[in-house]
C-alpha positions as CSV (number, residue, x, y, z in Angstrom):
1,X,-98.7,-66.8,13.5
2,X,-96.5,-66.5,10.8
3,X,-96.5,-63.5,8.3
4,X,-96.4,-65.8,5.8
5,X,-99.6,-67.4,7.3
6,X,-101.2,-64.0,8.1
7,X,-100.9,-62.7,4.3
8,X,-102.6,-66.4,3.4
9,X,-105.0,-65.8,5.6
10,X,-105.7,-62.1,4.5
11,X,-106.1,-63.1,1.4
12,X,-109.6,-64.3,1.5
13,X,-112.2,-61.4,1.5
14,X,-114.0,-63.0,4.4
15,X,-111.0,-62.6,6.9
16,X,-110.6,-58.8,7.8
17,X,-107.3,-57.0,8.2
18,X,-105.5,-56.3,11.3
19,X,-106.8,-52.8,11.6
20,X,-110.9,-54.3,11.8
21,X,-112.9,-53.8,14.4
22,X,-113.6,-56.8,16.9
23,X,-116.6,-58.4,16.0
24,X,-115.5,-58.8,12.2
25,X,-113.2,-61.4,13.4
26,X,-113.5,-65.0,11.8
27,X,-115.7,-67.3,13.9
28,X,-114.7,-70.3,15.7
29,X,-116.0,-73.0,13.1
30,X,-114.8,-74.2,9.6
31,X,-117.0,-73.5,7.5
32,X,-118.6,-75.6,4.3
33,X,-120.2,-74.4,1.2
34,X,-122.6,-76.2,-1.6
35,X,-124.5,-75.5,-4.4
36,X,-128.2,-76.0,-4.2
37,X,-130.9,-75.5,-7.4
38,X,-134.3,-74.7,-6.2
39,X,-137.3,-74.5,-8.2
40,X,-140.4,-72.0,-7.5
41,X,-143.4,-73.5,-9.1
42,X,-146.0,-71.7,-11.1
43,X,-144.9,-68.0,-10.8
44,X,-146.2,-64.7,-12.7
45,X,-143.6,-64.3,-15.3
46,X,-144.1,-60.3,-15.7
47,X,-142.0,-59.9,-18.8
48,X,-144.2,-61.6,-20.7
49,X,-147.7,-60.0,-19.3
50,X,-150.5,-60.1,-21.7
51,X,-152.2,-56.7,-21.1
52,X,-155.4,-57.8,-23.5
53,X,-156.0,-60.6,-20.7
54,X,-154.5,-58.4,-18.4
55,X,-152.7,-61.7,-17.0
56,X,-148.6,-62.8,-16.6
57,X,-147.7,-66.6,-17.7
58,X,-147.2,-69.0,-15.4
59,X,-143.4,-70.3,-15.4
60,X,-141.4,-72.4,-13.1
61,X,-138.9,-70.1,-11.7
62,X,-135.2,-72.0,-11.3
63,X,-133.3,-70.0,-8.6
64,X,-129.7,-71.2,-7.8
65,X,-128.1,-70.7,-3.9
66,X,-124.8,-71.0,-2.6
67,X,-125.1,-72.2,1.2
68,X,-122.2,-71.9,3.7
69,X,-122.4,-73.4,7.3
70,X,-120.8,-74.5,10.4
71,X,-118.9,-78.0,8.8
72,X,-117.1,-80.8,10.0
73,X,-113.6,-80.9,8.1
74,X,-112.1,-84.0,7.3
75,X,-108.3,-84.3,9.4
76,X,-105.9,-83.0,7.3
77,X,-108.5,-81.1,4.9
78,X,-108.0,-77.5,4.2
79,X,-111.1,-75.0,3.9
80,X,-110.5,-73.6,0.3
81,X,-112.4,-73.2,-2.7
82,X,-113.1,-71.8,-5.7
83,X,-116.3,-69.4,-6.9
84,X,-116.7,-68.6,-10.4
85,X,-118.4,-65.2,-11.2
86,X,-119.0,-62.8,-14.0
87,X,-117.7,-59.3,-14.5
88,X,-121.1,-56.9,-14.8
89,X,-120.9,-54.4,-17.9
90,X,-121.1,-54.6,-21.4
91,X,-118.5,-57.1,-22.5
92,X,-118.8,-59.7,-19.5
93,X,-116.2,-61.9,-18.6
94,X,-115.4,-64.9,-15.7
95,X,-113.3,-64.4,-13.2
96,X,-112.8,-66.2,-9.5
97,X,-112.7,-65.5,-5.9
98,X,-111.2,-67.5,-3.5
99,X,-113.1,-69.0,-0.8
100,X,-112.2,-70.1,2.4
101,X,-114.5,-73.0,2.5
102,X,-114.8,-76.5,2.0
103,X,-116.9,-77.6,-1.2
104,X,-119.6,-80.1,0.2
105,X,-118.3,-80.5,3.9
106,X,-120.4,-82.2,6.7
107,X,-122.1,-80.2,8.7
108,X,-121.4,-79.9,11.8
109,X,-123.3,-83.2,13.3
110,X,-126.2,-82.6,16.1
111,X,-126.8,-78.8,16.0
112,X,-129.2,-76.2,14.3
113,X,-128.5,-72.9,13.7
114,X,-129.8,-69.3,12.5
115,X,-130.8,-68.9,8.7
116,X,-129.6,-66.0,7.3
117,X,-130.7,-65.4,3.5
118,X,-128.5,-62.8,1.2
119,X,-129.9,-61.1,-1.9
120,X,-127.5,-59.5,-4.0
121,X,-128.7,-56.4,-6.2
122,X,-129.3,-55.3,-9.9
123,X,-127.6,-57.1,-11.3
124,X,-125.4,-59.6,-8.7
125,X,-124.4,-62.7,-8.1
126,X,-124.5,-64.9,-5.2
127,X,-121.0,-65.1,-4.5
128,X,-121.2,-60.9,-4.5
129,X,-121.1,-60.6,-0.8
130,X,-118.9,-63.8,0.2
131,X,-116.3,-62.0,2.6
132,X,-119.7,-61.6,4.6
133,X,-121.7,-64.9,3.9
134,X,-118.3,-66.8,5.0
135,X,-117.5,-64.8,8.0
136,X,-121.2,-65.4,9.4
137,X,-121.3,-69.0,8.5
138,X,-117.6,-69.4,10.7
139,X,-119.8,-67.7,13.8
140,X,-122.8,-70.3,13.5
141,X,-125.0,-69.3,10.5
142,X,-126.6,-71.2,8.4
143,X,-126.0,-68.3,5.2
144,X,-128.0,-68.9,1.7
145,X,-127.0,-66.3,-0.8
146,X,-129.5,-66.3,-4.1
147,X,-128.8,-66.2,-7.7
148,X,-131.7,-64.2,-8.9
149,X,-132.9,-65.1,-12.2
150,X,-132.6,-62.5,-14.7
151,X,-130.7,-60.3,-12.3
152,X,-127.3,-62.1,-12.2
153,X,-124.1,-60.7,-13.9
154,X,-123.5,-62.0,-17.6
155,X,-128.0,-62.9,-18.1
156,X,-129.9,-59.3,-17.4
157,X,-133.3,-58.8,-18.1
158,X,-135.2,-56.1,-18.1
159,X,-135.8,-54.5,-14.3
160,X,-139.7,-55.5,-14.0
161,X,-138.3,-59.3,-13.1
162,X,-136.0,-58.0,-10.5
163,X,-139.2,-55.6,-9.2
164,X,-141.6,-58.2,-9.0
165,X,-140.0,-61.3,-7.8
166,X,-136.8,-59.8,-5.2
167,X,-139.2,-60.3,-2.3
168,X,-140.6,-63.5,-3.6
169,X,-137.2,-65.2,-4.2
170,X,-136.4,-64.5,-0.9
171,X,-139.7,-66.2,0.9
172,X,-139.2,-68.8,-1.2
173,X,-135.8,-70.0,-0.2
174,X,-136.7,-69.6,3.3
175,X,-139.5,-71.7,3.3
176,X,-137.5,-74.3,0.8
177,X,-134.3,-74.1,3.6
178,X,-136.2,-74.5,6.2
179,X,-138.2,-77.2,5.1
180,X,-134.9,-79.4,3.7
181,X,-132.1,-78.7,6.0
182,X,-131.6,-80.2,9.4
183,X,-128.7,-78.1,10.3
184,X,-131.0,-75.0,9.9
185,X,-133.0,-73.8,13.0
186,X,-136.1,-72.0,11.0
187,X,-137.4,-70.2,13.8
188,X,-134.5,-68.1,13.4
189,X,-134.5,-66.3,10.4
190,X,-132.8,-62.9,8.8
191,X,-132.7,-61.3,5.8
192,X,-129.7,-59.3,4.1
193,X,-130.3,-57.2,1.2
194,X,-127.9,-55.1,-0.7
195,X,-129.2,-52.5,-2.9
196,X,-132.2,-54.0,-5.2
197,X,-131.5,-57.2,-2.2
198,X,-132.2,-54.4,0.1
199,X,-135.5,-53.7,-1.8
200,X,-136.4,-57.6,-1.6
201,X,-135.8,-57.4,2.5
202,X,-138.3,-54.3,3.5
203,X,-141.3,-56.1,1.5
204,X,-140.3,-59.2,2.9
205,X,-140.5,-57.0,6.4
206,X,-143.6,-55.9,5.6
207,X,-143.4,-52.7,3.7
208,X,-145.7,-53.4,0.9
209,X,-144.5,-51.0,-2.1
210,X,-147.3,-48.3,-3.8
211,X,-146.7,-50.1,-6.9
212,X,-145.7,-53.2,-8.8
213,X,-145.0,-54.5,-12.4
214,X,-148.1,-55.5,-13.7
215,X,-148.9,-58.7,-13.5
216,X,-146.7,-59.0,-10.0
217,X,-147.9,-61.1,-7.1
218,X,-146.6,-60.3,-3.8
219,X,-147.3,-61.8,-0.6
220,X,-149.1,-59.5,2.2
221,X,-147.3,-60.8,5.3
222,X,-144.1,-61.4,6.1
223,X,-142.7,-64.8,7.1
224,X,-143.4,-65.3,11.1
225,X,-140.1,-66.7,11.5
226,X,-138.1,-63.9,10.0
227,X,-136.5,-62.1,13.2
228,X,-134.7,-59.4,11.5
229,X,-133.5,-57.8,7.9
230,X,-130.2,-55.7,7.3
231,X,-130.7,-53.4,4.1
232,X,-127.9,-52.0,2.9
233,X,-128.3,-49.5,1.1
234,X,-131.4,-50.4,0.0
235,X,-133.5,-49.0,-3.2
236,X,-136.6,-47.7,-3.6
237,X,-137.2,-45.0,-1.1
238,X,-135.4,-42.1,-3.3
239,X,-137.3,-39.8,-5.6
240,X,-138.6,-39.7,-7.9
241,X,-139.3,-43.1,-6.8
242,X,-140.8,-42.9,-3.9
243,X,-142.2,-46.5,-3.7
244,X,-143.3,-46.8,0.0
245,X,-145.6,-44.6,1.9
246,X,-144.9,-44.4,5.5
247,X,-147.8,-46.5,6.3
248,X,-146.3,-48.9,4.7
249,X,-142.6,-48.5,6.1
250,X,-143.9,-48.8,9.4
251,X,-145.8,-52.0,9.0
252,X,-141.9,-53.1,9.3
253,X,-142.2,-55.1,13.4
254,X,-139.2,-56.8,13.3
255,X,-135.1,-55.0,14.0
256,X,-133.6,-53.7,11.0
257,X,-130.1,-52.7,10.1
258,X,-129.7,-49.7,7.1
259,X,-126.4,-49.4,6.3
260,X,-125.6,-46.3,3.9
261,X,-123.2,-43.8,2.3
262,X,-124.0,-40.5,2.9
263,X,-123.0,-39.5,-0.5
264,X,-125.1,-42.7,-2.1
265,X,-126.0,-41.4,-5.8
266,X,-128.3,-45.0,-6.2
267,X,-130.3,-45.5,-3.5
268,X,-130.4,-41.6,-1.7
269,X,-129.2,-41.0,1.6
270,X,-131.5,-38.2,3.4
271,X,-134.4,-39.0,0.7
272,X,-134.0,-42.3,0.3
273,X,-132.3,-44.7,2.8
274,X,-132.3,-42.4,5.9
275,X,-135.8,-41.5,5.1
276,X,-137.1,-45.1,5.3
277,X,-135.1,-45.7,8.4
278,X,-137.0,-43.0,9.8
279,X,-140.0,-43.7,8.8
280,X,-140.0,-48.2,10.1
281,X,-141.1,-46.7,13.6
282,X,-142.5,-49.8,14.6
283,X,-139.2,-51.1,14.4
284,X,-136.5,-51.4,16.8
285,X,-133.8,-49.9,13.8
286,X,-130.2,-49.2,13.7
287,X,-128.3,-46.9,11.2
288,X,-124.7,-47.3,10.1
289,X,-123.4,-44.3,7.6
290,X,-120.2,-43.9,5.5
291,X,-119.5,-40.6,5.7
292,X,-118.3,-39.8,1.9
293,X,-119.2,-43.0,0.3
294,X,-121.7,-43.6,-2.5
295,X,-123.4,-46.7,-3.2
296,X,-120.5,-49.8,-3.2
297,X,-120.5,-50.5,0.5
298,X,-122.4,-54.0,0.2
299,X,-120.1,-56.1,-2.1
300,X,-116.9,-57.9,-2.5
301,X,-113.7,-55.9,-3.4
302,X,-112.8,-55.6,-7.1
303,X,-110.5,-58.9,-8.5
304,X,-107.1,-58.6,-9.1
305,X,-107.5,-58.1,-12.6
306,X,-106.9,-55.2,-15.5
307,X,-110.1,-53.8,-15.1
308,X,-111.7,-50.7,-17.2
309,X,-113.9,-47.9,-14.9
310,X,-116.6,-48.8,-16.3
311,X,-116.2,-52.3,-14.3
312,X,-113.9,-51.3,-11.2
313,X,-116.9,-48.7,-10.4
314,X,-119.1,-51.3,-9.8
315,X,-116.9,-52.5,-7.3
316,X,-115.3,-49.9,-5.6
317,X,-115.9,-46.7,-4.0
318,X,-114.1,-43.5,-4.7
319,X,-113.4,-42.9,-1.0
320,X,-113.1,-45.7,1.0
321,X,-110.7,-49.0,1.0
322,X,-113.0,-52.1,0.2
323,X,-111.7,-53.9,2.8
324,X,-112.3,-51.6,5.2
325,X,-115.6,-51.3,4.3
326,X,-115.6,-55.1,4.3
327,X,-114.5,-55.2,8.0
328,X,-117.2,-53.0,9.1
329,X,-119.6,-54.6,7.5
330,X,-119.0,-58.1,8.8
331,X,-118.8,-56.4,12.7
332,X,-122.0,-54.3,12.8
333,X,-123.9,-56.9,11.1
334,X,-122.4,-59.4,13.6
335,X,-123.2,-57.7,16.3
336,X,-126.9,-56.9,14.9
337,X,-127.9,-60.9,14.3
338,X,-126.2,-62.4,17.1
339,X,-128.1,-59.8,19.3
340,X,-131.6,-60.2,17.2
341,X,-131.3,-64.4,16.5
342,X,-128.7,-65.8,19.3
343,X,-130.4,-63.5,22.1
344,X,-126.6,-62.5,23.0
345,X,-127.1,-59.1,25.1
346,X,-123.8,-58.5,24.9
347,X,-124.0,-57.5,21.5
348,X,-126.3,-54.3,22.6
349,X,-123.2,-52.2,23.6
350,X,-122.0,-52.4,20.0
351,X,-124.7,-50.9,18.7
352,X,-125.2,-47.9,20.7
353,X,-123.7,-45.3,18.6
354,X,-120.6,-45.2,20.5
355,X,-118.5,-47.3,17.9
356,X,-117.4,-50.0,20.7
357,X,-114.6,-52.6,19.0
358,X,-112.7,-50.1,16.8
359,X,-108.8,-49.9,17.1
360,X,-107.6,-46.7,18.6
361,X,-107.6,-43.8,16.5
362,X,-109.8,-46.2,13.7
363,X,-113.4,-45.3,14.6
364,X,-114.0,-42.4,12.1
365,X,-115.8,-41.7,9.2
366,X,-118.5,-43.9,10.8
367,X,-121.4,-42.9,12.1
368,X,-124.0,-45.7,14.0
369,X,-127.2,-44.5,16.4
370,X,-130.2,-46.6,16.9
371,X,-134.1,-45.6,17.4
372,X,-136.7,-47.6,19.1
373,X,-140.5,-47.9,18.1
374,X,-142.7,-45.3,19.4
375,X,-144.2,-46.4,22.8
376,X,-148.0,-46.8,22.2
377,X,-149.9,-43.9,24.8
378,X,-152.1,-46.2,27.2
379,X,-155.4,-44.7,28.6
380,X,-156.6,-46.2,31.7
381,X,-160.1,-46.7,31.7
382,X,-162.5,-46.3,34.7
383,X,-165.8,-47.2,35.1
384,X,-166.9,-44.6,36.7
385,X,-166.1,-41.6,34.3
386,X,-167.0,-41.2,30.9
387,X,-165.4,-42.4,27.7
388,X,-162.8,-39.4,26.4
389,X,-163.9,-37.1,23.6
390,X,-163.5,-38.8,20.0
391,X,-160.6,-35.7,19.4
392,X,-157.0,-35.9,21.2
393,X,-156.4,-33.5,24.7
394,X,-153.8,-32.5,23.4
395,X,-155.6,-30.6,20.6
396,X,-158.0,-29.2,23.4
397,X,-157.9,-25.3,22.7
398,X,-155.9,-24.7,19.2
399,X,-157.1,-22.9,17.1
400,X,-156.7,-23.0,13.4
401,X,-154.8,-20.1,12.1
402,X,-154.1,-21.0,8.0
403,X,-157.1,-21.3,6.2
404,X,-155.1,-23.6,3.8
405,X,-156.2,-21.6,0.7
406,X,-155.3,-17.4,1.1
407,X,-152.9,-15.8,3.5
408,X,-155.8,-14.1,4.8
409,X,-154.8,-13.0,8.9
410,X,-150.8,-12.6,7.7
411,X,-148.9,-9.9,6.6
412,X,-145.6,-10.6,4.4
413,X,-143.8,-9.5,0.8
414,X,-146.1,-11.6,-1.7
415,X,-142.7,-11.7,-3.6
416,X,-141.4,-14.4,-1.5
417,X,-145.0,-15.5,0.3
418,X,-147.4,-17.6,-1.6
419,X,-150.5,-20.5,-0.7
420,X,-149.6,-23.5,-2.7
421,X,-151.2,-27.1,-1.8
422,X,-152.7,-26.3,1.5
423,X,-149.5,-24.9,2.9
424,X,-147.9,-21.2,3.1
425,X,-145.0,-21.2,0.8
426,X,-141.6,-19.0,1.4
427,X,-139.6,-19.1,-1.7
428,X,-136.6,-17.5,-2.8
429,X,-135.4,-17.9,-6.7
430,X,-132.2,-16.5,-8.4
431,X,-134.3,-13.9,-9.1
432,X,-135.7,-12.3,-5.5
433,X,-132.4,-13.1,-3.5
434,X,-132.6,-11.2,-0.7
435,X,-130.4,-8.2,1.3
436,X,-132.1,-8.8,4.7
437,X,-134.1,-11.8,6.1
438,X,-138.2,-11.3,5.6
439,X,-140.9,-12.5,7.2
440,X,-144.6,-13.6,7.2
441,X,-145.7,-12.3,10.3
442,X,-149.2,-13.4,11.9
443,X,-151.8,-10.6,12.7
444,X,-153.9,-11.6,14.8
445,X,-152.8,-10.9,18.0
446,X,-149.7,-10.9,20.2
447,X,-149.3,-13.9,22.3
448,X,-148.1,-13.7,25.5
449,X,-148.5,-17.5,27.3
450,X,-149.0,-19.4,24.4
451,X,-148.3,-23.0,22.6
452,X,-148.1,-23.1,18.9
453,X,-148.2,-26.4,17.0
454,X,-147.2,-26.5,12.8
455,X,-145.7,-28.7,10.3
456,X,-142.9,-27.7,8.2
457,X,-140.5,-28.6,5.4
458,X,-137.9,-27.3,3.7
459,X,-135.1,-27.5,0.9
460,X,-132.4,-28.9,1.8
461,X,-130.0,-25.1,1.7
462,X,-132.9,-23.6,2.9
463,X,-132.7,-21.2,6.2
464,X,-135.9,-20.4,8.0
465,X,-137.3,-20.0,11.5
466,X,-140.0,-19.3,13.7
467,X,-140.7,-16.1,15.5
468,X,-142.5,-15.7,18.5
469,X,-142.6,-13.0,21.2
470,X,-141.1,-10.6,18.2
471,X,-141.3,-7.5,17.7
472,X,-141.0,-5.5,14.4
473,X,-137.7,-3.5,13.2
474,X,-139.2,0.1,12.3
475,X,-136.4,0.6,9.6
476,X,-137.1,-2.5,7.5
477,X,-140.3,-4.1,6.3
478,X,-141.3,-7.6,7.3
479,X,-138.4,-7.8,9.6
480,X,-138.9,-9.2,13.6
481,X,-136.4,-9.8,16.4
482,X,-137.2,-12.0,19.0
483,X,-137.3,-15.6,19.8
484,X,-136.9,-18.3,16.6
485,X,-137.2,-21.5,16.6
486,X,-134.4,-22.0,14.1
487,X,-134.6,-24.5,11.4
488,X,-132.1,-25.3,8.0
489,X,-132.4,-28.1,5.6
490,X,-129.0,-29.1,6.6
491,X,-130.4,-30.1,10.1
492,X,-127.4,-28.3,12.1
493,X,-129.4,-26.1,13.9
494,X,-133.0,-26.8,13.8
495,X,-134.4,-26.4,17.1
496,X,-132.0,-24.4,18.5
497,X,-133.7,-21.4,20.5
498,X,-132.0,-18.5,18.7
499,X,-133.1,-14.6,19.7
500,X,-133.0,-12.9,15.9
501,X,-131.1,-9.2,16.1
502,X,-131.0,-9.6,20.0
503,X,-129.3,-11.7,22.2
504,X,-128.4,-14.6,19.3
505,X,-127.9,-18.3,20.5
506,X,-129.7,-18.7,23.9
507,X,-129.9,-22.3,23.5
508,X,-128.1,-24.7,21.0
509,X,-129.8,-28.0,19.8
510,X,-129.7,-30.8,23.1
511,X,-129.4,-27.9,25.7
512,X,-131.5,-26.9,28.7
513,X,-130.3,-22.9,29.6
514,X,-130.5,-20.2,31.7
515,X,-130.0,-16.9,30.2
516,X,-128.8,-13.8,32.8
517,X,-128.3,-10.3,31.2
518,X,-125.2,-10.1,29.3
519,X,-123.8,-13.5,30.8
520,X,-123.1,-16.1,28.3
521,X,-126.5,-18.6,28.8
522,X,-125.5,-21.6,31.5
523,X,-126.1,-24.5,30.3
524,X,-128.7,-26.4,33.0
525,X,-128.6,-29.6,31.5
526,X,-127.9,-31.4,28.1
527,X,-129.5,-34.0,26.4
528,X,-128.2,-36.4,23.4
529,X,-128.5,-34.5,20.2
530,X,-132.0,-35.3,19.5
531,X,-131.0,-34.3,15.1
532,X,-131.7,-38.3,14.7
533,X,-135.6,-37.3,15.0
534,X,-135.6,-34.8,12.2
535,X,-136.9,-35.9,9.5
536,X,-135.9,-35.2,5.7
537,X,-139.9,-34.4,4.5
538,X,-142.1,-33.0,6.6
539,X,-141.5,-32.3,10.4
540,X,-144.0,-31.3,13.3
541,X,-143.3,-28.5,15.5
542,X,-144.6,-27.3,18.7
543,X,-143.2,-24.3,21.1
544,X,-144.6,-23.8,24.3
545,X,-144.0,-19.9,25.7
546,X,-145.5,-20.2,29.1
547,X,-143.9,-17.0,31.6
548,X,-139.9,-17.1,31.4
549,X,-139.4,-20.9,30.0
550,X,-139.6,-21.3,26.5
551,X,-139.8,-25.2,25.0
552,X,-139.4,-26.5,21.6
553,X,-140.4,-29.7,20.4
554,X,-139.7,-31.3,16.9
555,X,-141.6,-34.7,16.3
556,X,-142.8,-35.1,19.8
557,X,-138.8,-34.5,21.2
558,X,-137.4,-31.9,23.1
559,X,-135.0,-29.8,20.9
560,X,-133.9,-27.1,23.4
561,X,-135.7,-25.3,26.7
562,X,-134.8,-21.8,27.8
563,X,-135.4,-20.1,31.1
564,X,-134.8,-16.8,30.6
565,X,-134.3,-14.8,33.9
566,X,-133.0,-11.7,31.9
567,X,-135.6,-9.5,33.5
568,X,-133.8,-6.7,30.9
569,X,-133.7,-8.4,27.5
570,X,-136.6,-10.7,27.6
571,X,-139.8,-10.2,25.7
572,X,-143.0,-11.7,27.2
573,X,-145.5,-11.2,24.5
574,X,-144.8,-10.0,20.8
575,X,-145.6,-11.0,17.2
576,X,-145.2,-14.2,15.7
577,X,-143.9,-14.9,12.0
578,X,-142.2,-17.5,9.5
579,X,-138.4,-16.6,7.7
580,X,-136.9,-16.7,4.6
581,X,-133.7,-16.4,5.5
582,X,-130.9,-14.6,2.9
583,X,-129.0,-16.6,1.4
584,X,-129.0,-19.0,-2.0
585,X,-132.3,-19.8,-3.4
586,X,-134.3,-21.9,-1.1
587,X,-138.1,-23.2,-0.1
588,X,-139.8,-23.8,2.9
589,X,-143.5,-25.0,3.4
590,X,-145.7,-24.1,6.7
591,X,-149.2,-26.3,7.5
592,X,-151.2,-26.9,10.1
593,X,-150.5,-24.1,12.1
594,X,-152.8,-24.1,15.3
595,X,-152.4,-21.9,18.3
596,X,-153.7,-22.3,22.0
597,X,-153.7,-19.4,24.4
């Protein structure tokens, strides 16, 4: 290939560089484009709602799509065209992208394939994401991209339109494709969203939001054909925001794709987008994260015009080369649909965290892991015994030891120990910064073989921990040393079994060890870091102390296990207690706390 050719072909947005990864390669088909105007009948036009009939007009909704798929070329045509867009902002002018396309091609004669429906975000345009709409279309999609009324560049209106009808623009187009287009297979359907598109595809998943504009109408199911959604960076989970309940996030059945920056100032990365990834359990999920990037990662590059911040911001990010971004993009979503709507298993070994398909020396500043959907416990039932109590073994024998209301049975500094909400509260302010780490320790007993099951939660530079088998410091008050069951709101070593003014790390997050004397702890066994299980709100714990092994659990997952044979330095019963930890100003909430001996 010539360089001459090379640079033509780099040009285009939808054919990555020489440094992509594998799967964001152009597919093997030419690929055709047309413009389609749909109409949705009769729908609640929210701006206008009446709220002395408490009712919405009824307007015909015009929505306008751009539809790219496997074509037929003419001999001798050339797969170019032209989009014209708008620049977002204030003072809004056209501009064009060039598209490597053929305006009204054939399709390709005698063969379905996969519908893939993109939804740009607040506002967009449908030509927004063409370096990805083209690039799937050349692998054997059949890719609609929406112009969402009163959400496209150059005609905003206020946000309730975009609010209450993302979701239903998207259902509608489906069903419309489906229904019209013989070169689509509608049994085979996906959804990408970027940003408020993002939005659009979790509802349309299933995740009903707690509220709506009034006067909204959204549908309760999802469509039965849609097979899987990719939300990049998708709005609506962040606070103070907060539009889905976890209920809600985990009606979400189908695979889903997030896709975020871990520095995204829009959407939220641990409170919003990795928080609703966490929270689809029902979901067989993926997560891809741009380590230092905002919110930019779903669109096209900026065009090659004088542009003021103002505008280039809204295409670019302050870190990362578009194009690069781009690439990635169009290889982890690759990957995800041909796996979830062609049924190709080879696709499963690019999504397992381990970045397959990067160049050498090119897989960093990426980060990609995967979760599955909680496995549902089965009970066998037998005729011959009885049916099993209406409450859980596995809260047999705990015993409530937080009243919820006083810290009546624990002993702490009331200056940094409080009951707020049903949970004990540990707070340090500007005010009460502290010398030496302090406690809330428990008084009703010394535990020897023991399991102890709370919830937590904690800011995000807080430092706290769990104490157990502790015994108190006689020159300080409030202070233990014994086992913790570490945990910080920056997730790097919660878990971890660390021995406070004693023996320190005995085992780090993902390890099984055995600690002899004043020999480092051998490491028995290790496990993948199990940090993807923590979750940004509240967390369940549960230590088991049971003769020389001690076990942590977060979630229901093994953080770390310690045998201790150190017949010298062990403890085998002691005090238990809660930490503020010194250190800047922080907060950490305990609930729930049962124990079992």
């Amino acid at each position: 290939m010539s360089v001459l050719l090379l640079a033509l072909l780099q040009a285009f947005f939808s054919v990555p560089g020489v440094d992509s990864p594998e799967l964001a390669a152009w597919g093997p088909h030419p690929v055709g484009v047309r413009t389609l105007d749909l109409v949705n009948p009769a729908q609640p036009d929210v701006l206008a709602f009446n709220k002395e009939t408490n009712q919405a007009p009824l307007l015909d909704r015009p929505l306008k799509v751009e539809l790219w798929y496997p074509a037929l070329l003419p001999a001798g045509a050339e797969a170019r065209t032209v989009y014209e867009s708008t620049l977002p902002g204030r003072n809004p002018r056209p501009f064009t992208i060039d598209g490597k396309a053929l305006r009204d091609a054939a399709p390709l004669p005698n063969q379905r394939f996969p519908l893939v429906i993109v939804s740009h975000g607040y506002p967009g345009s449908r030509t927004f994401l063409s370096y990805l709409t083209e690039n799937l279309a050349s692998k054997g999609y059949v890719v609609a991209a929406i112009d969402h009324t009163d959400s496209v560049f150059g005609n905003v209106k206020p946000f309730p339109s975009t609010l209450a009808n993302r979701s239903n623009d998207q259902h509608f187009t489906i069903e419309s494709l489906s229904a019209s287009q013989p070169n689509i297979d509608p049994a085979r359907v996906a959804i990408i969203g970027y940003s408020m598109g993002g939005y659009g595809a979790l509802i349309s998943a299933g995740a009903l939001p707690t509220r709506t504009p009034p006067g909204a109408k959204l549908r309760n199911e999802p469509n039965p054909n849609l097979k899987a959604v990719v939300a990049i960076a998708p709005w609506g989970a962040q606070p103070p925001v907060n539009l889905w309940e976890p209920a809600a996030l985990a009606n979400i059945k189908v695979p889903a794709l997030f896709l975020a920056g871990d520095h995204d100032d829009i959407s939220g990365f641990e409170q919003g987008v990795r928080k609703a990834y966490h929270q689809a359990v029902n979901s067989p999920r993926c997560l891809l994260v741009y380590e230092g990037a905002r919110h930019n990662i779903g669109g096209n590059p900026p065009p090659a015009l004088p542009l003021d911040f103002a505008t280039k911001e809204s295409f670019d990010e302050p870190v990362w080369r578009k194009d690069r971004l781009n690439a990635i993009n169009q290889h982890f979503v690759s990957a995800f649909l041909d796996l979830h709507l062609k049924g190709d298993e080879s696709r499963r070994a690019y999504l397992d965290g381990k970045l397959k398909g990067f160049q050498r020396r090119w897989a960093v500043g990426v980060q990609q892991s995967c979760l599955t959907p909680a496995p549902v416990a089965h009970v066998p039932k037998q005729s011959d015994r009885p049916e099993p109590a209406p409450s859980p073994a596995d809260e047999l024998g705990f015993v409530s030891q937080f009243d919820g209301k006083t810290l009546a049975g624990w002993d702490g500094d009331p200056k940094y120990w409080r009951v707020e909400d049903g949970a004990i509260v540990g707070e340090v302010t500007p005010e009460t910064l502290l010398k030496n780490n302090t406690f809330l320790i428990w008084r009703g007993g010394q535990p020897k073989d023991f399991e102890l099951k709370l919830d937590y939660r904690i800011t995000a530079g807080g430092n706290s921990g769990i104490n157990y088998r502790s015994s108190l410091l006689p020159d300080r008050p409030y202070a233990l040393r014994g086992y913790q069951c570490d945990i910080d709101g920056k997730q790097a070593y919660t878990g971890q079994n660390y021995e406070e003014r004693g023996r320190l790390f005995l085992a780090l997050r993902g390890q099984t060890t055995r600690v002899l004397g004043h020999r480092k702890p051998q490491i028995v066994a290790t496990h993948a870091d199990p940090k993807e299980h923590l979750l940004p709100g509240w967390n369940s714990v549960h230590i088991i102390a049971r003769g020389n092994t001690l076990i942590h659990l977060i979630n229901g997952q093994l953080m770390s296990m310690v045998i201790d044979d150190d017949l010298v330095g062990r403890a085998t019963q002691g005090l238990i207690g809660v930490q503020v930890h010194v250190g800047p100003p922080m907060k950490v909430e305990y609930r729930n706390l049962r124990l079992k001996q």
